[in-house]
C-alpha positions in Angstrom: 7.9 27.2 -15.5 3.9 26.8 -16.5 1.7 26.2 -13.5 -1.9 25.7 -13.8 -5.2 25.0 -11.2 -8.4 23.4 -12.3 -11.8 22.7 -10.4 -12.6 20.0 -12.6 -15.8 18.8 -10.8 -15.3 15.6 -10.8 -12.7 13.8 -13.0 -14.9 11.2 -14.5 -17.0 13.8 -15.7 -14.3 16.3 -17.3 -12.7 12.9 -18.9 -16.3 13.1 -21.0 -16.3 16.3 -21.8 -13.0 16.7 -23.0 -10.3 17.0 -20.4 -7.6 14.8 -21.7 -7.7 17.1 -24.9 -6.9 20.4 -22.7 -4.6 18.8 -20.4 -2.1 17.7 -24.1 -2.7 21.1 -25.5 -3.6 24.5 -23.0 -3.1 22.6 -20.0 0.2 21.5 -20.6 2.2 22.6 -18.1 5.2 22.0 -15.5 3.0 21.5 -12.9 -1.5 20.7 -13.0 -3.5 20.9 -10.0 -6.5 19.4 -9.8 -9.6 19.9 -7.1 -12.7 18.6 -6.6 -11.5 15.2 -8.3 -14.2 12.9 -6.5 -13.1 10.0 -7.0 -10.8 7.1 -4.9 -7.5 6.3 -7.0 -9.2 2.9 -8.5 -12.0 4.8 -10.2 -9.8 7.2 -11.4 -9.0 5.8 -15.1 -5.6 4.3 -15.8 -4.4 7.2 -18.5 -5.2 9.8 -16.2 -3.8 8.7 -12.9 -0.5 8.6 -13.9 -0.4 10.2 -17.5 2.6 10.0 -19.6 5.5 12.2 -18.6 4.6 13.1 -15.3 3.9 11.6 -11.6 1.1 12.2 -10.2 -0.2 12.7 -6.5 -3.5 12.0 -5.2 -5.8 12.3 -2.1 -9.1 11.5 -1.7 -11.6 12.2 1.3 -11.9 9.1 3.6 -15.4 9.3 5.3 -17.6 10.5 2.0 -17.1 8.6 -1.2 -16.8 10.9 -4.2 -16.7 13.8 -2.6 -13.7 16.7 -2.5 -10.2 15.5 -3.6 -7.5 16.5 -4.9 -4.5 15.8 -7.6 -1.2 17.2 -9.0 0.6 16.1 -12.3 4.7 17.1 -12.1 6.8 16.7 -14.6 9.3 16.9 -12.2 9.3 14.6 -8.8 8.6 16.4 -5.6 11.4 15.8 -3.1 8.5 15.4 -0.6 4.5 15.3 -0.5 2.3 16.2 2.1 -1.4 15.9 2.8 -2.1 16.2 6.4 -2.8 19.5 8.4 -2.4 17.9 12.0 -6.3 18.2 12.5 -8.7 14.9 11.5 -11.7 17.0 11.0 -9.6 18.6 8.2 -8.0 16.1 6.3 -10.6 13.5 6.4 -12.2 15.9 3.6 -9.3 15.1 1.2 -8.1 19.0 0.1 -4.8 19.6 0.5 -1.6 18.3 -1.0 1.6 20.2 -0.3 4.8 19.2 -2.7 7.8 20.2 -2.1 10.5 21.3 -4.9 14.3 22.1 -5.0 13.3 26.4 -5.7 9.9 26.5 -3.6 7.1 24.7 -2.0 3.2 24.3 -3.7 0.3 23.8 -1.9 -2.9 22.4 -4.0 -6.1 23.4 -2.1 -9.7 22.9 -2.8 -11.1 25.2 0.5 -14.4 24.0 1.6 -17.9 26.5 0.4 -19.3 28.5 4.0 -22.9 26.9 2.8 -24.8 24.2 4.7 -26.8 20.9 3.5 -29.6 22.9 3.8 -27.9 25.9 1.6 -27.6 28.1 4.9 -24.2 30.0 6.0 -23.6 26.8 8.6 -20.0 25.9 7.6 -18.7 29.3 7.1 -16.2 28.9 10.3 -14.8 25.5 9.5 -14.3 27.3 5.9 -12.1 30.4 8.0 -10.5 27.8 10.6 -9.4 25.0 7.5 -8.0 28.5 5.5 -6.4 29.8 8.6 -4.8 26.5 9.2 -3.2 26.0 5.5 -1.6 29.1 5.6 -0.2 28.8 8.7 0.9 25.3 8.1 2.2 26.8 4.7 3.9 29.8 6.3 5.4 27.2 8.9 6.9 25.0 6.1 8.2 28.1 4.2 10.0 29.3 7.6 12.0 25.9 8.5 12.7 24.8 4.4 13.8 28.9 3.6 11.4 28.0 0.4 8.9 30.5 -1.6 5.4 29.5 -1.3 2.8 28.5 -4.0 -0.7 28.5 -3.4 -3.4 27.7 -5.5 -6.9 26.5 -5.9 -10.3 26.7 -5.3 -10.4 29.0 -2.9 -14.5 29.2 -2.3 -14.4 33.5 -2.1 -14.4 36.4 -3.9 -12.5 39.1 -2.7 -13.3 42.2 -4.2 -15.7 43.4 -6.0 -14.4 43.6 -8.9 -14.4 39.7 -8.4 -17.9 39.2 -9.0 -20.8 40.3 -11.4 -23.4 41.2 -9.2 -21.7 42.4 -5.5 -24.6 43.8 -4.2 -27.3 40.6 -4.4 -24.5 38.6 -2.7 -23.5 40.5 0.2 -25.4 37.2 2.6 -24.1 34.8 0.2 -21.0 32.2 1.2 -18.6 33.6 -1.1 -19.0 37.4 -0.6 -19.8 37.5 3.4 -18.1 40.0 4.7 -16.1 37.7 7.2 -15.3 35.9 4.2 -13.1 38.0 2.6 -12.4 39.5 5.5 -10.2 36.3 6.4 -9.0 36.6 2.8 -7.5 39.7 2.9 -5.9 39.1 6.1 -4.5 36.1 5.3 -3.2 37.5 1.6 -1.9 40.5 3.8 0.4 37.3 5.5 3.1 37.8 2.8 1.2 37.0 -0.6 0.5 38.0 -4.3 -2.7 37.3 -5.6 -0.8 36.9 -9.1 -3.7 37.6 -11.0 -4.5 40.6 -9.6 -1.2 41.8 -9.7 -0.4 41.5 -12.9 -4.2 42.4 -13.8 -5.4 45.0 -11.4 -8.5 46.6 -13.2 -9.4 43.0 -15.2 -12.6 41.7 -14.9 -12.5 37.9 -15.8 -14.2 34.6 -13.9 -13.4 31.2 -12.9 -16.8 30.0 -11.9 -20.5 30.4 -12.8 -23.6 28.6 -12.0 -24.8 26.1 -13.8 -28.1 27.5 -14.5 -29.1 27.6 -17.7 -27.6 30.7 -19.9 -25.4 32.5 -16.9 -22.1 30.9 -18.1 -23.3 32.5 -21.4 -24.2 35.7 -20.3 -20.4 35.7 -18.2 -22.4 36.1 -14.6 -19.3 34.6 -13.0 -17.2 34.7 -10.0 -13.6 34.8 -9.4 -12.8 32.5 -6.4 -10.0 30.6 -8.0 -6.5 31.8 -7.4 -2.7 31.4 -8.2 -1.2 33.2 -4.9 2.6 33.1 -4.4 4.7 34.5 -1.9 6.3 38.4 -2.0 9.5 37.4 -2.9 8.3 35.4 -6.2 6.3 38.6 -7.5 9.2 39.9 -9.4 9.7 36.5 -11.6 6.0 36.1 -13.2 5.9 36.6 -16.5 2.4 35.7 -17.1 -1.4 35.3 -15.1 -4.2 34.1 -16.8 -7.4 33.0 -16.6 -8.6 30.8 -19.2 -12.6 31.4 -19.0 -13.2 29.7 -22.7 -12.3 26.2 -21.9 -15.5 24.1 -20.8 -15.9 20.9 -19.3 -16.2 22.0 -15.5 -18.5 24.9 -13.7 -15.2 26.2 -12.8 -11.9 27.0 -15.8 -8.2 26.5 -15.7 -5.9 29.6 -14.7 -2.3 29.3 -14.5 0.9 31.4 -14.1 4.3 31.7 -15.9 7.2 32.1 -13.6 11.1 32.6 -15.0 13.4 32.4 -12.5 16.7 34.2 -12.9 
């Protein structure tokens, strides 16, 4: 089974630069997740909300028009979908969809940037309260349906340092506070493989970069985008990757491989 995540920044925009081409060829997958979609379901265009060969789940922010979102292509039906956390302030953002499958249960997620209006640290604890409360809600789900877990997404930090070009600029930066990845790590220590890093432990490869001109081309990225599954699904990935040439978005598409036995 392929899996993949994309930040596409906007779907209307990654339709123009070329995202129906990735999605028939590299991106063809099992399973697609999509965040940062921004866009309700009626702007989305007709060949992409429900392409050929798969269903497709959808759910958009309700208070801010074009803004967050998320979507998943399956090949195969989920036997259920989910998209609330219990909490209004949370899912009136639109970034969460959880799908449940007959081996394990996925959980798309486009986690909210700790930086302000005003480009301060302001929202850094809704950012730690909405992460705490998808992985508990996910941990919750994976206790009563005796299901493996799938997370994946944008997840807004970098953990290590070896997750970032330049560590020591961005210690006061959302994305690299300490608290940050603080919560990170504590929550991966929760029962999780960052399947990346675990099949790559001394790789140094992005997922996002700013869209200043030239720091995409001189690779000053970040790696805040991640495939995490629970323990017992370490032993069945084949393959992580991170596919850092494909265009089209600020962020790229990374996926996993599982086989299960």
């Amino acid at each position: 089974m392929r899996i993949m995540s994309w930040n596409i920044n906007g779907i209307r925009a990654a339709e123009r630069k070329g995202f129906l081409r990735w999605f028939r060829s590299r991106g063809k997958a099992d399973i697609v997740g999509l965040q940062e979609v921004r866009a309700e379901l009626e702007q989305i265009p007709s060949h992409l909300l429900r392409p050929k060969g798969y269903v497709a789940h959808w759910f958009s922010a309700t208070r801010r028009r074009g803004y967050s979102g998320v979507g998943v292509y399956s090949r195969v039906p989920p036997i259920s979908v989910e998209t609330s956390l219990g909490e209004e302030r949370f899912d009136v953002e639109g970034r969460m969809l959880g799908l449940e499958y007959e081996r394990f249960i996925l959980y798309n997620v486009y986690f909210p940037k700790g930086s302000g209006v005003d480009r301060d640290n302001s929202r850094v604890p809704y950012k730690l309260e909405f992460t705490d409360a998808v992985i508990d809600h996910a941990l919750r789900r994976r206790k009563k349906l005796r299901k493996p877990l799938v997370i994946m997404g944008d997840f807004n930090t970098a953990h290590r340092e070896i997750d970032l070009r330049n560590p020591r600029t961005n210690h006061g930066t959302s994305g690299f506070l300490p608290e940050e990845r603080a919560n990170l790590e504590r929550n991966l220590r929760r029962g999780f493989v960052d399947t990346f890093r675990y099949l790559h432990p001394d790789k140094v490869q992005y997922t996002w970069w700013s869209q200043r001109i030239g720091v995409r081309e001189r690779n000053i990225g970040w790696r805040i985008d991640y495939v995490w599954v629970s323990e017992e699904l370490a032993p069945h990935l084949k393959k992580a990757f991170i596919q850092d040439d494909v265009r089209g978005s600020d962020h790229c598409p990374l996926g996993i491989e599982v086989e299960w036995k």
